[in-house]
C-alpha positions as CSV (number, residue, x, y, z in Angstrom):
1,X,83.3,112.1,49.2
2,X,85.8,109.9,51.1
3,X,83.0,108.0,53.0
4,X,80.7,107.8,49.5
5,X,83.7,106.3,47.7
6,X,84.4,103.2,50.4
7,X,80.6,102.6,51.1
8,X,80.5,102.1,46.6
9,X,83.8,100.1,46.9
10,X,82.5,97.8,49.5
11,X,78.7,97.4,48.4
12,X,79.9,94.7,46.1
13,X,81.6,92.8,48.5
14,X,79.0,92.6,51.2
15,X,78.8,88.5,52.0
16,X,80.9,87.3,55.0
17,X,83.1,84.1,53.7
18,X,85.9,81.9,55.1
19,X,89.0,82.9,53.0
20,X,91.5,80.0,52.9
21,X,95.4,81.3,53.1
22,X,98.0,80.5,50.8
23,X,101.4,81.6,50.1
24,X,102.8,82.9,46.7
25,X,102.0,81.3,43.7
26,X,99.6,79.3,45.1
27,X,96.3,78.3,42.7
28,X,93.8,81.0,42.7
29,X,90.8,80.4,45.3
30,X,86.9,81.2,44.5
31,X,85.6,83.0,47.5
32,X,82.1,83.3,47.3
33,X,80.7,86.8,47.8
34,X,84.3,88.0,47.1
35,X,85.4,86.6,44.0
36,X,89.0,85.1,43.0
37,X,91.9,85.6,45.6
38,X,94.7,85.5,43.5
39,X,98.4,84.9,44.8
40,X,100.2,86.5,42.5
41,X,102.7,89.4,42.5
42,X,101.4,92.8,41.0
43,X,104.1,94.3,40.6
44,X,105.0,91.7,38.0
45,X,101.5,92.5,36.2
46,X,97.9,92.5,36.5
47,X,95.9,89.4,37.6
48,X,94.3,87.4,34.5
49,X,90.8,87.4,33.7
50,X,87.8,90.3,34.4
51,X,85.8,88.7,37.5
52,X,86.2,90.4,40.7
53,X,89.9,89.6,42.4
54,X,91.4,90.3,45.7
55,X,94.7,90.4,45.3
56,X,98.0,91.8,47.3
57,X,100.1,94.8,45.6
58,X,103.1,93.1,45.6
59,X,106.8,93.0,46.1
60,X,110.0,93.0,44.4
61,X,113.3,90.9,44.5
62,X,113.5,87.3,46.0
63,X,111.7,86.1,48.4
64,X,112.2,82.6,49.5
65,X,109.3,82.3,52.1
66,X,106.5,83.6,50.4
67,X,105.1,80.7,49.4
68,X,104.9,79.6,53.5
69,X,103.4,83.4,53.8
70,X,106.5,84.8,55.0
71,X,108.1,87.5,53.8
72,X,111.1,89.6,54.6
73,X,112.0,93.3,54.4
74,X,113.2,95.1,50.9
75,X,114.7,97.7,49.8
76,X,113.5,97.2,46.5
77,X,110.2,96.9,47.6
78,X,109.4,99.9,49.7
79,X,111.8,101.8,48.1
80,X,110.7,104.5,45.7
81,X,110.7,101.8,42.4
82,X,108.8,99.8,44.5
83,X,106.2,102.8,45.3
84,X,106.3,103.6,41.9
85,X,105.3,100.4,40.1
86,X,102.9,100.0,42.5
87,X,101.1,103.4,42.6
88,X,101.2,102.7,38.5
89,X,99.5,99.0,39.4
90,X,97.0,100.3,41.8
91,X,96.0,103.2,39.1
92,X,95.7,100.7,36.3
93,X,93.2,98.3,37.9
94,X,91.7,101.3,39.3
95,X,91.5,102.9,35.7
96,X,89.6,99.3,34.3
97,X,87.0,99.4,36.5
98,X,87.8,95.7,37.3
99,X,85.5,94.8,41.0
100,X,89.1,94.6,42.7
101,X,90.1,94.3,46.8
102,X,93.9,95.3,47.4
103,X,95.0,93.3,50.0
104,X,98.4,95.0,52.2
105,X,101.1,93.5,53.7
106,X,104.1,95.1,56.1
107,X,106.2,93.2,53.6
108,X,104.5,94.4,50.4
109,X,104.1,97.7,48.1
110,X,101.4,98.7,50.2
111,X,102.8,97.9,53.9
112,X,101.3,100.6,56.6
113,X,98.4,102.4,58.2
114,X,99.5,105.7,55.8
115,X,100.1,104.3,52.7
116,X,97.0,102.1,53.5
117,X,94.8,104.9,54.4
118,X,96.0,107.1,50.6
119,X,95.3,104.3,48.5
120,X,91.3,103.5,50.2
121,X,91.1,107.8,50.2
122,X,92.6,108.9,46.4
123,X,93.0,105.7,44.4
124,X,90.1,104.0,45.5
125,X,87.4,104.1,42.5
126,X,83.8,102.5,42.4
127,X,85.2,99.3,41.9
128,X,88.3,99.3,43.6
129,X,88.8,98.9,47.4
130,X,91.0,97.7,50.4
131,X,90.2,94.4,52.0
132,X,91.8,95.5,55.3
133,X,94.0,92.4,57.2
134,X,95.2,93.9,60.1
135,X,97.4,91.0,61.5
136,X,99.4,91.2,58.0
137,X,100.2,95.1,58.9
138,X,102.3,93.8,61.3
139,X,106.1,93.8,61.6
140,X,107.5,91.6,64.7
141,X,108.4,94.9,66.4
142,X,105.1,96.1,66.5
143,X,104.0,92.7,68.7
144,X,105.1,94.4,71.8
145,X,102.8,97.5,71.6
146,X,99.7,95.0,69.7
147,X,96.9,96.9,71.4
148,X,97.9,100.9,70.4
149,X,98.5,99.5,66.7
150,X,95.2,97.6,66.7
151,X,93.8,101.2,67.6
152,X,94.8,103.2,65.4
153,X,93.6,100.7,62.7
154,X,90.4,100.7,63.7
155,X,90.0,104.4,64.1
156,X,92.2,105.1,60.4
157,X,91.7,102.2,58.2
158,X,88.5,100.6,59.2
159,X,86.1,103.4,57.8
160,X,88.4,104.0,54.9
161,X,88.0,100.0,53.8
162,X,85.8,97.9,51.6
163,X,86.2,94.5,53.9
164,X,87.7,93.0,56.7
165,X,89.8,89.8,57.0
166,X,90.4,88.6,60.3
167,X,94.0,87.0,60.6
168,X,96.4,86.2,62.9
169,X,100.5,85.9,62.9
170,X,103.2,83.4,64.5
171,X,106.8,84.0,64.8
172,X,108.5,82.7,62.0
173,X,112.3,83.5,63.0
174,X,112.9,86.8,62.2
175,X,109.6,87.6,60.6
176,X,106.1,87.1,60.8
177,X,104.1,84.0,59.3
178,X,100.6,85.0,57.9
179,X,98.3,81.9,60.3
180,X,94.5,81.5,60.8
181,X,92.2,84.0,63.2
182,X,92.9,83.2,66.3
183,X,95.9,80.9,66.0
184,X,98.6,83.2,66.7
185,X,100.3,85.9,68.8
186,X,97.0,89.1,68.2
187,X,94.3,86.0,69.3
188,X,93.2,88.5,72.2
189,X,93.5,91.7,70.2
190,X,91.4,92.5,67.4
191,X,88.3,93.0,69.1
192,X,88.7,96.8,68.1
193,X,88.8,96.1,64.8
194,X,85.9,93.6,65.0
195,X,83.6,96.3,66.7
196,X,84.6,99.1,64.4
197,X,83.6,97.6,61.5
198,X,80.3,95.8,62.8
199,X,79.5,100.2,63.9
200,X,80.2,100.9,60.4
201,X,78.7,98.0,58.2
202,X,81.5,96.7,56.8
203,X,82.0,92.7,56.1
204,X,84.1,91.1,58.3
205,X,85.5,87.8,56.7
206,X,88.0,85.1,58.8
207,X,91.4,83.4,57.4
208,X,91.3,79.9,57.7
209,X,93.6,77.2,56.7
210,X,93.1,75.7,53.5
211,X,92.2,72.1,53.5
C-alpha cells in the first residue's frame, strides 16, 4: 500500500525541470512538469489557486533570512504548535485533492528523515506527495558526517517520495544557505541519492539559480 500510494503521488510529476531558488515571499515560479512553486508559509494558510503547487510546510515566528533561504532554529516551529498546525495543513491539502509536492526543510514544520518518512507513508494521498531536497535536511552539524546522512536518505526517504530535487548548501554563519546543485559544501555527496532514485523511477529535478 505504501509503495502504491508514492508511485500515484509521483505519476503526476514525472518531467525532469530546472527549479530556480528563491527565498520567502518571493513571486511564485511555473515549473513545467511540476507546476507552481510557491514561497509562501503554510502554516500561515494554504497556497492560492487549484493548479498543482510545490510548496514548503512552513514555520512560525520571525525569521529574518528566509528571504536569502536561510533559516534559523525555533521553538515555535518544531515545537508541538508547530507540529500541530502543520499536521492540520498537510491533512487539509491532502483532504482537497489538490496535485500538491511538500517540500522539507531542517528549519521548517517538516525538518527530518522521520517526520519526512510519516508524512510520504500516512498523509500522503493520490495527489499529495514529498518532493524530497536532501541538501535542505541538513543542519550545519550534520556536514561533518555528510556521507552516513546522505545514506540513510536514500535508503528511507527516496522510495517513500514523489520527486527529487538536487540542491546544495553553503555556510551562512551559523546556519545553512539553501545554493544551487553542486555549488556548495554536499557537491561530492549525493550520488546515493541520485542512484537510488534513477533504481526506482523517480524524477530527479536540479536547483538552479534564478536569473
Amino acid at each position: 500500500m505504501r509503495r502504491k500510494r508514492a508511485q500515484a503521488a509521483r505519476a503526476t510529476f514525472t518531467r525532469m525541470a530546472d527549479i530556480p531558488l528563491a527565498g520567502a515571499g518571493a513571486p511564485n515560479i511555473a515549473v513545467p512538469g511540476l507546476g507552481v512553486v510557491w514561497h509562501g508559509n503554510l502554516l500561515d494558510g494554504p497556497p492560492p489557486g487549484d493548479q498543482p503547487v510545490v510548496c514548503w510546510s512552513g514555520w512560525a515566528g520571525d525569521q529574518p533570512r528566509a528571504m536569502d533561504r536561510v533559516w534559523s532554529a525555533s521553538f515555535e516551529t518544531w515545537g508541538p504548535a508547530g507540529i500541530a498546525s502543520r499536521d492540520e495543513a498537510i491533512g487539509e491539502l491532502a483532504a482537497s485533492r489538490r496535485e500538491v509536492l511538500i517540500r522539507p526543510h531542517a528549519r521548517h514544520a517538516l525538518s527530518d528523515t522521520p517526520g519526512v518518512a510519516t508524512v510520504a507513508r500516512d498523509q500522503g494521498g493520490s495527489r499529495l506527495g514529498v518532493l524530497l531536497e536532501p541538501a535542505a535536511l541538513f543542519t550545519p552539524e550534520m556536514l561533518r558526517d555528510a556521507d552516513e546522512h546522505i545514506e540513510r536518505m536514500a535508503q528511507l526517504l527516496v522510495p517513500l517520495a514523489a520527486a527529487i530535487l538536487l540542491s546544495d548548501v553553503s555556510s551562512a554563519d551559523d546556519e545553512l544557505r539553501l545554493v544551487a546543485a553542486g555549488e556548495g559544501e554536499l557537491r561530492d555527496a549525493l550520488g546515493p541519492i541520485q542512484s537510488s532514485a534513477e533504481q526506482v523511477g523517480i524524477p530527479i529535478h536540479r536547483a538552479v539559480e534564478a536569473g
